[in-house]
C-alpha positions in Angstrom: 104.0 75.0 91.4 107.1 73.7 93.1 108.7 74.6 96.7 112.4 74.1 97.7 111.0 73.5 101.4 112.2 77.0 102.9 109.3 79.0 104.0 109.6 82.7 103.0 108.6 83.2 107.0 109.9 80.3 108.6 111.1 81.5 111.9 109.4 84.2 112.0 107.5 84.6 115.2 103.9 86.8 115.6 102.1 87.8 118.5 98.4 88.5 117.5 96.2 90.3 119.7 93.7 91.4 116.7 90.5 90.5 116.4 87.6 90.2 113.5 89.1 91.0 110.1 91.2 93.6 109.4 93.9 92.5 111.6 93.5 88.5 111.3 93.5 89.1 107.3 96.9 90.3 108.2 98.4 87.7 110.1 96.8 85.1 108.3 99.0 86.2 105.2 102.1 86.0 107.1 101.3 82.7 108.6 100.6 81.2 104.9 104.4 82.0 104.5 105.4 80.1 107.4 105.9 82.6 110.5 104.0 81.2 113.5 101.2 83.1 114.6 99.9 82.7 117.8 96.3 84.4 118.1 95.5 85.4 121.9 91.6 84.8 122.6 89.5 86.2 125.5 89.2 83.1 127.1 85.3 82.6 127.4 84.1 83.6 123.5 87.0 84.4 121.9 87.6 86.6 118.9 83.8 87.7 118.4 83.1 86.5 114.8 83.8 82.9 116.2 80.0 83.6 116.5 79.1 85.3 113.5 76.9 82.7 111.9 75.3 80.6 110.5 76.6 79.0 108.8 79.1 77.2 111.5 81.4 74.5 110.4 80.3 71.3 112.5 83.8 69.6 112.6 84.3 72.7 115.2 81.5 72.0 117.5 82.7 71.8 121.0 82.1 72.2 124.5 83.0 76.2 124.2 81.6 76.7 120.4 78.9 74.4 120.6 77.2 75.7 117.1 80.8 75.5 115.8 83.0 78.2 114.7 81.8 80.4 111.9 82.5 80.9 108.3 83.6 84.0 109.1 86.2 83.0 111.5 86.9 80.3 109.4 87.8 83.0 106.1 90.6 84.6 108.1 92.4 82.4 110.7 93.6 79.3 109.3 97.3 78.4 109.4 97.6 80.2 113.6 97.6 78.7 117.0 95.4 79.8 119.3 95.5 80.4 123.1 93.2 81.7 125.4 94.2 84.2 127.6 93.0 86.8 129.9 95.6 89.7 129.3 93.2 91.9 132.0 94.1 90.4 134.4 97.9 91.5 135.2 99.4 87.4 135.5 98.5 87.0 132.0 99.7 90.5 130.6 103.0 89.4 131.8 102.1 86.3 129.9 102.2 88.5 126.8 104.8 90.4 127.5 107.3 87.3 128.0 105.6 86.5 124.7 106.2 89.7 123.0 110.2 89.1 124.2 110.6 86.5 121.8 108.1 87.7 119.4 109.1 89.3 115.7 106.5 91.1 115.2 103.1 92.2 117.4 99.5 92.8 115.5 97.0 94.5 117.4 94.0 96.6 116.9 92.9 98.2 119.7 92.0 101.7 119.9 95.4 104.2 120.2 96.1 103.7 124.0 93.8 101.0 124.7 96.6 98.7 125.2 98.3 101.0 127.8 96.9 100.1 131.2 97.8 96.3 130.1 101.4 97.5 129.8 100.7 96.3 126.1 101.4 99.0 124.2 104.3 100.2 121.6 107.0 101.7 124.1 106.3 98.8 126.8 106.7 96.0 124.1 109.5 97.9 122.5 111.4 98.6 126.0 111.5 94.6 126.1 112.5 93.5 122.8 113.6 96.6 120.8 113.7 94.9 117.7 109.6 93.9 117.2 107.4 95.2 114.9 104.6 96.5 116.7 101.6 97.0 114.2 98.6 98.7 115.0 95.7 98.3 113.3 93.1 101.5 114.0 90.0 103.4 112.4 91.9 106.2 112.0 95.2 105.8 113.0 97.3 107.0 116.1 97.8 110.6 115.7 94.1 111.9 113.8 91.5 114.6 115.0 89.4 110.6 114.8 91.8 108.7 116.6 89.3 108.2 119.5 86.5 107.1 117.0 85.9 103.1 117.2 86.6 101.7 113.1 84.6 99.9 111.4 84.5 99.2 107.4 81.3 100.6 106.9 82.2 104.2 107.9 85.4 103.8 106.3 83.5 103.3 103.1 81.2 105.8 104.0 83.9 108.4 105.2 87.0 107.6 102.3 84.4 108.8 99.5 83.9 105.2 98.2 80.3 105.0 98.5 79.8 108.5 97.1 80.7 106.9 94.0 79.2 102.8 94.0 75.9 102.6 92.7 73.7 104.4 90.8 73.4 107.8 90.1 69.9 107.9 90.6 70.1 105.5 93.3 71.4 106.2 97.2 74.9 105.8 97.2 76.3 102.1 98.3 78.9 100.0 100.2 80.8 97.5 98.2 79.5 93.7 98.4 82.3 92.5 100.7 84.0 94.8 103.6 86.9 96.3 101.5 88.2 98.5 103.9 88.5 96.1 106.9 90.3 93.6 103.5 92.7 96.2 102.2 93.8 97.2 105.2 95.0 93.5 106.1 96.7 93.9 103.0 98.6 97.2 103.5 99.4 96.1 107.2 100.9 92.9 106.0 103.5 94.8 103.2 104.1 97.5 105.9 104.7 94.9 108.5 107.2 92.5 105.7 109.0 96.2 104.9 109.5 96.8 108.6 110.7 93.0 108.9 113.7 94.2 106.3 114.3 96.8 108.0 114.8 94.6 111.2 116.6 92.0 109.9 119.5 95.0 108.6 119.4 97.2 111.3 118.3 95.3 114.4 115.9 98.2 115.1 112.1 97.8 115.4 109.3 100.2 114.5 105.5 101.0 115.3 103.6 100.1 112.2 100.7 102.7 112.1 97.6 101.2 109.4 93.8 102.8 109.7 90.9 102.1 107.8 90.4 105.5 106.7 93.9 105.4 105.5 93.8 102.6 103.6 90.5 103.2 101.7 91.5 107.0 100.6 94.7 104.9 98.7 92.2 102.4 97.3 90.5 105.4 95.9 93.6 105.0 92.9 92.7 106.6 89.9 89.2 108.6 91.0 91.3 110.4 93.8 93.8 111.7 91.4 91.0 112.7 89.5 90.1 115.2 91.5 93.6 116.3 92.6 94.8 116.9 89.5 91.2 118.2 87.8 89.3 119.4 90.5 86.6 117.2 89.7 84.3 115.5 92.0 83.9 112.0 90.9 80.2 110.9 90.5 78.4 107.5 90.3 77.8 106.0 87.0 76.4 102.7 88.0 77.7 99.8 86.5 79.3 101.8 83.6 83.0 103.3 83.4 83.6 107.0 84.1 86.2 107.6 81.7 85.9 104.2 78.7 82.5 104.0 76.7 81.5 101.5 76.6 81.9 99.4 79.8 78.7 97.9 81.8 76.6 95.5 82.0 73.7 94.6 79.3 71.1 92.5 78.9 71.1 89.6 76.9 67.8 87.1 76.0 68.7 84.9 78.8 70.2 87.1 81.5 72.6 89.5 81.8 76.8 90.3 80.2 79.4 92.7 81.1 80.9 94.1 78.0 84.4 95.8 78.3 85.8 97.0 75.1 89.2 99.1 76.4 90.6 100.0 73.3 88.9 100.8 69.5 90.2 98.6 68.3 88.2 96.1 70.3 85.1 98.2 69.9 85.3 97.7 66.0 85.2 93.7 66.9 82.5 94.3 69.1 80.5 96.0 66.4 81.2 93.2 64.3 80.0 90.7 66.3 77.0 92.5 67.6 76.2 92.5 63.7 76.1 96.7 63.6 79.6 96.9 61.8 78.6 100.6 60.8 78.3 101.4 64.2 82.4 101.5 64.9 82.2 104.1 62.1 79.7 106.3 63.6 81.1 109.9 63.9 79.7 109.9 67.5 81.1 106.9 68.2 84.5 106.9 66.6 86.8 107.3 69.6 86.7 106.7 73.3 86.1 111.1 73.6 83.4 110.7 71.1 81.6 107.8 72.9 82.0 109.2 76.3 80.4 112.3 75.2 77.9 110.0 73.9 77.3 107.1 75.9 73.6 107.3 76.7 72.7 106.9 73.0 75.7 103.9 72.3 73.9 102.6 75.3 70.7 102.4 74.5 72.0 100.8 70.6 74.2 98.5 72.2 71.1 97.2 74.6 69.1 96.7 72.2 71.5 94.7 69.8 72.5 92.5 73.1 69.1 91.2 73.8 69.1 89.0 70.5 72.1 86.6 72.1 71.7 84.3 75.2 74.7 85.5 77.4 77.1 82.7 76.8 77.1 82.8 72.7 77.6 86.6 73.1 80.7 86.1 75.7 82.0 83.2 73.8 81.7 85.5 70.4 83.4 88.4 71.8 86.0 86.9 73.7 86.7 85.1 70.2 87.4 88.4 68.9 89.5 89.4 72.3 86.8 91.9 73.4 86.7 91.6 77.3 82.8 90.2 78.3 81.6 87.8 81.1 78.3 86.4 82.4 77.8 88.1 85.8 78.3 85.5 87.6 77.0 84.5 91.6 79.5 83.1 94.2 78.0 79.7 93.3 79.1 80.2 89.6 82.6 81.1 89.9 83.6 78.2 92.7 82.3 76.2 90.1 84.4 77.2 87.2 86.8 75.4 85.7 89.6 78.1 86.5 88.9 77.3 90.6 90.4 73.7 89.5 92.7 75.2 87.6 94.2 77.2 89.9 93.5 75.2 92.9 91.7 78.1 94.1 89.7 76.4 97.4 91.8 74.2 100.0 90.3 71.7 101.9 91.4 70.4 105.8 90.4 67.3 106.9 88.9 67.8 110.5 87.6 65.7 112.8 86.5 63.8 109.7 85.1 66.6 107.9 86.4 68.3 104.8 86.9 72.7 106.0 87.2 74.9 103.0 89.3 77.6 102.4 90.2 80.1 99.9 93.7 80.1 98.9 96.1 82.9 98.3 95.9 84.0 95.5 100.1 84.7 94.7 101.9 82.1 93.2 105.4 81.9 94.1 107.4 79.4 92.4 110.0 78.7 95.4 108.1 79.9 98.6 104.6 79.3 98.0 101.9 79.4 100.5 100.9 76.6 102.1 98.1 75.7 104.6 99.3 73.5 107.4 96.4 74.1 110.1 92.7 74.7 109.9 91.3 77.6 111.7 92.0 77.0 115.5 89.4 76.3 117.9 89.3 78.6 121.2 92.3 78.0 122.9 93.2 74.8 121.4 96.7 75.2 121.2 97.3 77.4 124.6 99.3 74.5 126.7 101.9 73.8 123.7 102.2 76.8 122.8 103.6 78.8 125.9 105.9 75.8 126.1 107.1 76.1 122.6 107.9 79.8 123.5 108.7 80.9 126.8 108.6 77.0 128.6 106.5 78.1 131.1 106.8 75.3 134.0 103.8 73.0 134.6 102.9 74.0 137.6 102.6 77.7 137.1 100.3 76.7 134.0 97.7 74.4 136.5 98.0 77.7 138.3 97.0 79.7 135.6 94.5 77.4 134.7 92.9 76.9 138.2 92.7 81.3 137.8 90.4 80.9 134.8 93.1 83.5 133.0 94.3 80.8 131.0 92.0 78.4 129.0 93.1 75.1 127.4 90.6 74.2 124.4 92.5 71.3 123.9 91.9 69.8 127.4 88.4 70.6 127.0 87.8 69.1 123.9 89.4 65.7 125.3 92.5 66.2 122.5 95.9 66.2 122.7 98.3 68.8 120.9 
């Protein structure tokens, strides 16, 4: 991969107010493409999954983390400044606001309103700089019958209809493994946010970005909400196995378990082949992807027990041979050490303090602009001096002030370094 140097979001200024993931998965997109993000921190703990641990990365310990800052954190703020602000008190809401005058774009997630009394809010920030895009990050948006309600991923899950169909069907129904919603949602408020950006940079006119979790998760429902828009049909759970191509799912093997995958028949006549029951493919119950679906328990159950007589690796290696999709299920451990993380450069370490900080690239390649990681995630406040000079200059004296008030904090300072 090869850069020319430009940044697709060099210049590109962000005020963020948002805090745990949704919102910082977000900014911390934009800020891989160069814009500066400047993350404003409650000045005493900060954004709260600093403490969401262990484990805590020890390069980070400090006088005001001194376990470190967590993983968590660590997963979703690199690449952003940080200062430590109180934006309750009304000197350093007028902090932000002389922030937000210079500011591209604003990320917040606050419940609708809760930004108001802190004259914080879309029209306030907009009546200052009419060209920012203000996104707001919510449960369920600004204008719902659950716009009150406080968000979280879990009842996003629970209310979009995903875990009515993960799991089981015998089982009780599930959440997925990592917090999809709160992910997704970073995701659709980054694109909205770039598409409002274009629309800025034509126009000179801002917008109010509105993303929710609930929102967000009813897209992700892709195919399975179509489903039942188009057919009427209430999509069940079916486990690890495909609703729709037979087979797909996991099976065992003598040493563990595989997922096998066949999408097309084609590739179920080479599975056949390999699982050494070639008169399978030709099976009248089995014949086509209708057939099979009607009869999936019994293809199951001959599949299973034709699986168990290869260790998982000589079954995968044999069937991806053939171009039949299969994998060992793998654990986290597993796949960061596979030879496709090197490949792809997949984990980036900073050197802090001495000690290496991972971090999990992003995953788009671009050829000219790519992402690139410049700073480690941010201890509180570390950056809170330089960065209201880079901005608005803000005198010396008004910052000892600000300081001396407690609604400023400078992690730097406290720390004993020098940014």
């Amino acid at each position: 991969m090869s850069g020319n140097g430009l940044r697709a979001l060099g210049g590109i200024k962000v005020l963020d107010l948002s805090r745990v993931l949704a919102g910082p998965w977000c900014t911390q997109i934009l800020a891989d493409f160069g814009a500066d993000v400047l993350k404003i921190e409650e000045p005493t703990r900060g954004d709260d999954t600093r403490g969401w641990g262990p484990p805590f990365l020890p390069a980070y310990e400090s006088a005001t983390s001194p376990s470190g800052e967590s993983a968590y954190f660590a997963s979703c703020n690199r690449n952003k400044r940080s200062i430590a602000l109180n934006f309750s008190d009304p000197r350093g809401a007028d902090v932000v606001r002389r922030l937000a005058a210079q500011a591209d774009v604003f990320v917040e997630n606050f419940k609708p309103g809760g930004l108001c009394k802190y004259g914080l809010d879309y029209a306030s920030i907009a009546a200052i700089n009419p060209r920012i895009v203000y996104t707001s990050i919510t449960g369920f948006g600004q204008d719902s019958c659950y716009s009150s309600r406080a968000g979280y991923d879990y009842v996003a899950q629970a209310m979009s209809g995903l875990m009515s169909v993960t799991g089981n069907p015998d089982s009780q129904p599930l959440k997925v493994g990592v917090p999809i919603s709160d992910l997704s949602t970073g995701l659709y408020a980054a694109l909205s946010t770039l598409l409002a950006l274009r629309h800025a940079e034509q126009t000179g006119e801002g917008q109010h970005v509105d993303c929710s979790l609930l929102d967000s998760q009813i897209s992700m429902l892709g195919n399975l909400a179509l489903t039942h828009l188009v057919g009427g049909v209430i999509p069940q759970r079916y486990g690890n196995s495909h609703p729709t191509v037979v087979p797909s799912g996991v099976f065992d093997t003598s040493d563990g378990v595989a997922v096998i995958a066949p999408g097309n028949d084609r590739q179920f006549v080479a599975m056949c082949a390999v699982l050494g029951d070639p008169e399978m493919a030709s099976d009248e119950r089995f014949v086509r992807n209708r057939d099979r679906a009607i009869n999936r328990v019994a293809l199951e159950a001959r599949i299973s027990g034709l699986s168990r007589n290869f260790t998982g690796n000589d079954l995968v290696e044999r069937l991806v041979a053939v171009g039949v999709p299969a994998s060992r299920v793998n654990n986290i451990e597993d796949i960061f050490s596979d030879q496709f993380v090197r490949d792809r450069g997949t984990v980036h370490y900073f050197e802090e303090d001495g000690v290496k900080v991972p971090s999990v690239a992003y995953p788009g390649r671009l050829s000219r602009t790519p992402a690139r990681f410049d700073r480690p995630p941010p201890q509180l406040g570390r950056h809170t001096a330089s960065a209201l000079k880079d901005w608005i200059g803000i005198p010396d004296d008004e910052l000892e002030d600000l300081f001396a008030a407690s609604v400023l904090r400078d992690g730097a300072a406290a720390s004993g370094e020098k940014v």
